[in-house]
C-alpha positions as CSV (number, residue, x, y, z in Angstrom):
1,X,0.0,0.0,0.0
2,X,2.8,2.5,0.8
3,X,4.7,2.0,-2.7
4,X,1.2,2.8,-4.0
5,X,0.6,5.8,-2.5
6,X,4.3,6.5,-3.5
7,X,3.9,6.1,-7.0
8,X,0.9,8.6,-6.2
9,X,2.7,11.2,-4.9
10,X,5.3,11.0,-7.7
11,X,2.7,11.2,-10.2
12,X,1.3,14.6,-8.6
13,X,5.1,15.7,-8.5
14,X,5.3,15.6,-11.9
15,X,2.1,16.9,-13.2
16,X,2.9,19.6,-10.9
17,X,5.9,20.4,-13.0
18,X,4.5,20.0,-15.9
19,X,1.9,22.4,-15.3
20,X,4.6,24.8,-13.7
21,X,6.6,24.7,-17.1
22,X,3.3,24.9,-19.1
23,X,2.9,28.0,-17.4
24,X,6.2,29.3,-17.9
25,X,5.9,28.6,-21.8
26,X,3.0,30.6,-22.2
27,X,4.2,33.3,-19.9
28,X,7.5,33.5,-22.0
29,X,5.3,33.3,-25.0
30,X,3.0,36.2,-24.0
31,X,6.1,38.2,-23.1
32,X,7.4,37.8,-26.8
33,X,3.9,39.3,-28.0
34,X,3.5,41.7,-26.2
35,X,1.3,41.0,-23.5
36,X,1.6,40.3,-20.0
37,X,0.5,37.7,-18.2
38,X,-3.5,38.4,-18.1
39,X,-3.1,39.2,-21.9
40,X,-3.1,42.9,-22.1
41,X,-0.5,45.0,-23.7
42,X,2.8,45.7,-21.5
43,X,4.4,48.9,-21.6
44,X,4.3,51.4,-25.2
45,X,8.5,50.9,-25.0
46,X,8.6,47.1,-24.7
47,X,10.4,46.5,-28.5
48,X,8.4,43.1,-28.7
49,X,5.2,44.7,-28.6
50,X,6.4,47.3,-31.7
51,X,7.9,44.4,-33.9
52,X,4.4,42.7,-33.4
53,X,2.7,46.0,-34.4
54,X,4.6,46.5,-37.8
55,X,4.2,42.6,-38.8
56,X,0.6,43.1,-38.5
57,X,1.1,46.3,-40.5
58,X,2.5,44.7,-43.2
59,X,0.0,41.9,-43.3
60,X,-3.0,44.4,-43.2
61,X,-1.5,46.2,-46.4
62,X,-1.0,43.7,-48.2
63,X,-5.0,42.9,-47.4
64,X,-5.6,46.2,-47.8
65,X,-4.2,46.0,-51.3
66,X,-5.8,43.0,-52.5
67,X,-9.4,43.8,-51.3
68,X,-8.9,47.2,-53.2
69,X,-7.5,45.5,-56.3
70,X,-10.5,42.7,-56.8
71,X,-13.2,45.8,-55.8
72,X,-11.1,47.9,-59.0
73,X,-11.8,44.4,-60.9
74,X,-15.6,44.6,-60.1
75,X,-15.8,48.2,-60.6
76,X,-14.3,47.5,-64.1
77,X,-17.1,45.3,-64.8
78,X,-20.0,47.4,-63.3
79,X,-19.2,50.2,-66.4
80,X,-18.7,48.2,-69.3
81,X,-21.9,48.8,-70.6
82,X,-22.9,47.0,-73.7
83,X,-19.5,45.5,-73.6
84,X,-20.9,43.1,-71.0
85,X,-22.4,41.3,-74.1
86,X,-19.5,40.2,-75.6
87,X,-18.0,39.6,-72.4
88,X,-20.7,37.8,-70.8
89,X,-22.5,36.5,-74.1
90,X,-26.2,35.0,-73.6
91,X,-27.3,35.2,-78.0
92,X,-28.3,32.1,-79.8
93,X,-25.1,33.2,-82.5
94,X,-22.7,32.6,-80.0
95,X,-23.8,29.6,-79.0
96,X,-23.4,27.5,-82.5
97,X,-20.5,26.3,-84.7
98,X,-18.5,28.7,-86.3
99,X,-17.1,28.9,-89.3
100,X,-13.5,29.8,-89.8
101,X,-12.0,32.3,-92.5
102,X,-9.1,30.6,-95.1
103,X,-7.3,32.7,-96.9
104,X,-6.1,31.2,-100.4
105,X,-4.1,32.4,-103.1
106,X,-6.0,32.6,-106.6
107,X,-8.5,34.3,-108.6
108,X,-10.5,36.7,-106.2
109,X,-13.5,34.6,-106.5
110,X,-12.1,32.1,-103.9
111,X,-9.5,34.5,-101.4
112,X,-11.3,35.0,-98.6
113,X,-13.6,32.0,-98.8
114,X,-15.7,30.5,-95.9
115,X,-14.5,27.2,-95.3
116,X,-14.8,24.4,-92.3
117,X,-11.6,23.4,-90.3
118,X,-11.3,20.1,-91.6
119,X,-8.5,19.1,-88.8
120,X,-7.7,16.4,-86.4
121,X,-8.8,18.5,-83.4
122,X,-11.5,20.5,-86.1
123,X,-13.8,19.4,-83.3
124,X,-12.6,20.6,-80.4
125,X,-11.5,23.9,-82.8
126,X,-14.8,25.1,-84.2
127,X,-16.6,26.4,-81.4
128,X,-16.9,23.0,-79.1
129,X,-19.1,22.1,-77.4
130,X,-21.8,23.7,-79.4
131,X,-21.2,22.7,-82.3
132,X,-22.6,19.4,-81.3
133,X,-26.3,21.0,-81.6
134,X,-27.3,19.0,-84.8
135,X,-30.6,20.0,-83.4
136,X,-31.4,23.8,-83.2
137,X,-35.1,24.3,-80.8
138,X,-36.6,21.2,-79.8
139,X,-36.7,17.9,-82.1
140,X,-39.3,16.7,-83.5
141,X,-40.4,12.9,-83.3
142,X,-38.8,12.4,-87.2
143,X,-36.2,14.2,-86.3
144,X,-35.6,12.0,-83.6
145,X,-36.7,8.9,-85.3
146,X,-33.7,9.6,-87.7
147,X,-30.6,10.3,-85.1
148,X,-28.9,7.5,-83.7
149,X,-28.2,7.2,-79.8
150,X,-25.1,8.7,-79.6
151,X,-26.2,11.8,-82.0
152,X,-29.3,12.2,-79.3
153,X,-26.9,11.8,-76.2
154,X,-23.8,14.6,-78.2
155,X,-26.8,17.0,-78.9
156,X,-28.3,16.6,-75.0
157,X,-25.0,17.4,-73.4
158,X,-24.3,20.5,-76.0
159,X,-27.8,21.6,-75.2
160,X,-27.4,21.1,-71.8
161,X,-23.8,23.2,-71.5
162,X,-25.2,26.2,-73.9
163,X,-28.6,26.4,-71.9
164,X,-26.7,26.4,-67.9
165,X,-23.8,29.0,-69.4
166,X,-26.5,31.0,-70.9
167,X,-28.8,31.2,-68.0
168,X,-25.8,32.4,-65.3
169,X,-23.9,34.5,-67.6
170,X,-27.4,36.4,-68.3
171,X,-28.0,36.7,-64.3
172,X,-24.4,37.9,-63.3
173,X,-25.1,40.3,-66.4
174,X,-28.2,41.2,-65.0
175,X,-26.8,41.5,-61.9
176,X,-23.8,43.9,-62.8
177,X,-25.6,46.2,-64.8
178,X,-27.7,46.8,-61.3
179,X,-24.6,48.7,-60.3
180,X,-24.5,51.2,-63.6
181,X,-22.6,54.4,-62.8
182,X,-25.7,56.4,-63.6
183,X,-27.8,54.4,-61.1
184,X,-28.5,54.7,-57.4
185,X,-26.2,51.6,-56.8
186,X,-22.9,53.5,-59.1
187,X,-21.3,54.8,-56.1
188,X,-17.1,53.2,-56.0
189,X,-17.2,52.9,-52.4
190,X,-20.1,51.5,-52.2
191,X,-19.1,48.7,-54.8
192,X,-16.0,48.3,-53.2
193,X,-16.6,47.9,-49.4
194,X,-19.9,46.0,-49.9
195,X,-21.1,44.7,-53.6
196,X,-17.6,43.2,-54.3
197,X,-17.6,41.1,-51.3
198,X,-21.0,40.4,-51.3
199,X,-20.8,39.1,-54.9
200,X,-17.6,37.4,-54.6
201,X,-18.8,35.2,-51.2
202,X,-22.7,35.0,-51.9
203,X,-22.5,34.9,-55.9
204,X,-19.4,32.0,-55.5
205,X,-22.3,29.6,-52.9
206,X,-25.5,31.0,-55.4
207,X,-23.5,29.7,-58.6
208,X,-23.1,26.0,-57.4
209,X,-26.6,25.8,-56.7
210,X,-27.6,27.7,-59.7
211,X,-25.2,25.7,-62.0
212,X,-26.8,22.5,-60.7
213,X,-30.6,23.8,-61.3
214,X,-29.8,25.4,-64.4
215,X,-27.8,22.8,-66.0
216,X,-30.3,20.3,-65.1
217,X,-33.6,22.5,-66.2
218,X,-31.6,22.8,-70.0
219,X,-31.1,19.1,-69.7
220,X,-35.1,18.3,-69.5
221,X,-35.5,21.0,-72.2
222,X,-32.9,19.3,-74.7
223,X,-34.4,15.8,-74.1
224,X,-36.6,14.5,-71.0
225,X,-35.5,10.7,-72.1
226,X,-31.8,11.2,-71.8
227,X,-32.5,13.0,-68.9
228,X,-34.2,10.1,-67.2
229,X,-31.9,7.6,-68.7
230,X,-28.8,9.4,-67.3
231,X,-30.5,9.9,-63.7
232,X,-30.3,5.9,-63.6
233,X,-27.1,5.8,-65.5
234,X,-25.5,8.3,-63.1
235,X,-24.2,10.2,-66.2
236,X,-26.4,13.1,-65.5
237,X,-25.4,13.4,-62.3
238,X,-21.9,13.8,-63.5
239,X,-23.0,16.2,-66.1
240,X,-24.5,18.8,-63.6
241,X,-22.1,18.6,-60.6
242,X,-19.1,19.3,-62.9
243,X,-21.0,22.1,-64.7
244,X,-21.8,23.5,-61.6
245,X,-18.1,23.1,-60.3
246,X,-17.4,25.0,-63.9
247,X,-20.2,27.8,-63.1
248,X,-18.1,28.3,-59.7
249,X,-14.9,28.5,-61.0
250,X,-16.1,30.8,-64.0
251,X,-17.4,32.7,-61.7
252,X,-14.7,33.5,-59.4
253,X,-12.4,33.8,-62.7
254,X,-14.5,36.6,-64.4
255,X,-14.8,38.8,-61.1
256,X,-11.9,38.2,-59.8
257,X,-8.9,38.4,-62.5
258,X,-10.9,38.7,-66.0
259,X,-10.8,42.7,-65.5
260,X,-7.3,42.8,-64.6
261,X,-6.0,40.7,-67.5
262,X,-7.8,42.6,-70.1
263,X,-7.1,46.2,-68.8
264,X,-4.5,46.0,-65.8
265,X,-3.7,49.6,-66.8
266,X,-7.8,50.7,-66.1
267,X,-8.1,48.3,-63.2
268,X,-5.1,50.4,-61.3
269,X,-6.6,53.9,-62.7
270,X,-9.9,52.7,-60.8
271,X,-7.7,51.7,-57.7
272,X,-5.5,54.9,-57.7
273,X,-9.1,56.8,-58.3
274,X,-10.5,54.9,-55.0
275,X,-7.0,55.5,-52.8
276,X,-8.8,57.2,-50.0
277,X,-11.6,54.6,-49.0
278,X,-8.2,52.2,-49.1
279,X,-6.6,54.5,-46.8
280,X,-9.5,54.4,-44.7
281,X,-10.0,50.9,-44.2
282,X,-6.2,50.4,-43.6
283,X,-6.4,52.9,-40.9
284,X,-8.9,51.1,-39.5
285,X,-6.8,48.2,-39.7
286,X,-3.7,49.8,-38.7
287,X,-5.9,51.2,-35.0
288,X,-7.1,47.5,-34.4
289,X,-3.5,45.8,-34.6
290,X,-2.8,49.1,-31.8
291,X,-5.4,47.9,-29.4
292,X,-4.0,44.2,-29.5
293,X,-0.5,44.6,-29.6
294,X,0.1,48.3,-27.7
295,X,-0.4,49.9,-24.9
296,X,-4.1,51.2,-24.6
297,X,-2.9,55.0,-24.2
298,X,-1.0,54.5,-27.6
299,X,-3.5,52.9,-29.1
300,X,-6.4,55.1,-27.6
301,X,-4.3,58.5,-29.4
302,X,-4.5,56.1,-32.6
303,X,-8.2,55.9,-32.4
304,X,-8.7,59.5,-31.7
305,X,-6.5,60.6,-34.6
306,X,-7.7,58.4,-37.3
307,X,-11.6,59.5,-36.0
308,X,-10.6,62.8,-36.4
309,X,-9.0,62.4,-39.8
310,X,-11.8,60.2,-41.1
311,X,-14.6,62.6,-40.1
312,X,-13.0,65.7,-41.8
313,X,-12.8,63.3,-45.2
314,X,-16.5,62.8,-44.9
315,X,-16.5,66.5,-44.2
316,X,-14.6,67.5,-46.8
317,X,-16.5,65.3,-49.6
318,X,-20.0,66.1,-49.1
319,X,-18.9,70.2,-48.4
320,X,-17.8,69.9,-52.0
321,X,-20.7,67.8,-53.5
322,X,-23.2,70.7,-51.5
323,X,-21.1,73.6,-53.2
């Protein structure tokens, strides 16, 4: 009994310790950040709590700067106008096989001739995967009668892709023009520190559902039987999960870096055009790394003056709008 309640004992000793150099880790820890033991900020000279402070600083720019580069990217979008048409296209032209241009020497009656690519890859070339549409509208019973089951099942999944890329490319089209420069909605800052993120977060979640519904809706359009067949055959399945995957990443792609690989030299005009609501929210930034890594009387002067110098912008703007 007594060598048991000595192996006790030992046991106590050394979770004891180990909880003694637990605390002495974190302690050491917290003295690196900045903070003392009950996690508030130690004295304004402590060096720690300064090199703490300008990491965080060079974090939140580099934040700073990429928030304000994607919102340039949506602006960009927002006051394209007409342009959105060929950007985001939704017309039945679009959405067929086109027909490439040769040029050929000879007699004039044959330079410039309309011809087919009549490559290996001529497939994949000429406009795929619409091209597949042997079909234009819904078939008719002959019509059907007359193509084969793989013809049907080609012309269902090219239906099915040109009817879900129609349908979102029309809503995000719909959507940006809501935010016209001429409209209520027009307003840079207002794009940048709320309809850019809100289209980004909401609009990536919205497009895997409506990729899925949509894609699926053009599928029951193009042919109800192949449909059917494919919901058993788990090819269907397939079909709208990757389009909506596609839908997603198209998505993100065209408001995120589309605008910026087209026109980098507009997208940083817009940005250099919007520097003070950047400045702003990096001030912001810069007062909230303060209050966790300073002393509050630092910090508390860092409030104050960014209030101060954030009211008399507001000031300042609408003074000159009234004027």
């Amino acid at each position: 009994m007594g060598g048991l309640f000595g192996d006790d004992d030992k046991d106590k000793e050394d979770k004891d310790k180990e909880d003694k150099d637990k605390k002495d880790k974190d302690k050491e820890d917290k003295k690196k950040r900045g903070v003392d033991a009950s996690g508030n900020p130690v004295d304004w000279q402590n060096s720690a709590s300064w090199v703490s402070f300008v990491k965080s600083l060079f974090v939140y720019f580099l934040l700073t700067m990429i928030f304000g580069l994607f919102g340039s990217n949506f602006i960009y979008l927002t006051t394209r106008g007409s342009e959105l048409d060929s950007i985001l296209p939704t017309n039945e032209l679009f959405y067929s096989a086109f027909k490439y241009k040769t040029q050929k020497k000879g007699a004039s009656n044959v330079v410039d001739c309309h011809e087919t690519s009549t490559g290996t890859f001529s497939v994949l070339e000429n406009n795929f995967p619409y091209n597949l549409i042997t079909v234009k509208g819904k078939p008719t019973k002959e019509q059907l009668k007359e193509m084969s089951f793989i013809e049907k099942l080609t012309n269902w999944f090219a239906k099915c892709v040109a009817g879900c890329f129609k349908s979102n490319r029309g809503f995000l089209k719909w959507w940006l023009d809501s935010f016209s420069p001429d409209g209520p909605m027009g307003n840079h800052v207002f794009q940048m520190y709320f309809a850019a993120p809100f289209t980004v977060i909401m609009g990536g979640i919205y497009s895997l559902f409506t990729g899925w519904f949509s894609a699926c809706g053009a599928a029951i359009s193009a042919d109800l039987k192949i449909t059917i067949l494919g919901g058993f055959f788990l090819y269907s399945w397939v079909l709208f999960g990757g389009l909506a995957g596609l839908i997603f990443l198209r998505l993100m792609g065209t408001l995120l870096f589309y605008p910026m690989s087209q026109n980098w030299k507009e997208v940083a005009n817009i940005m250099a055009c919007n520097v003070k609501p950047l400045v702003i929210l990096f001030g912001f930034f810069v007062c909230g790394s303060a209050y966790d890594t300073l002393d509050p009387t630092i910090a508390g002067i860092m409030g104050i003056v960014y209030l101060i110098l954030v009211a008399h912008t507001v000031w300042k703007y609408f003074s000159n709008k009234l004027s």
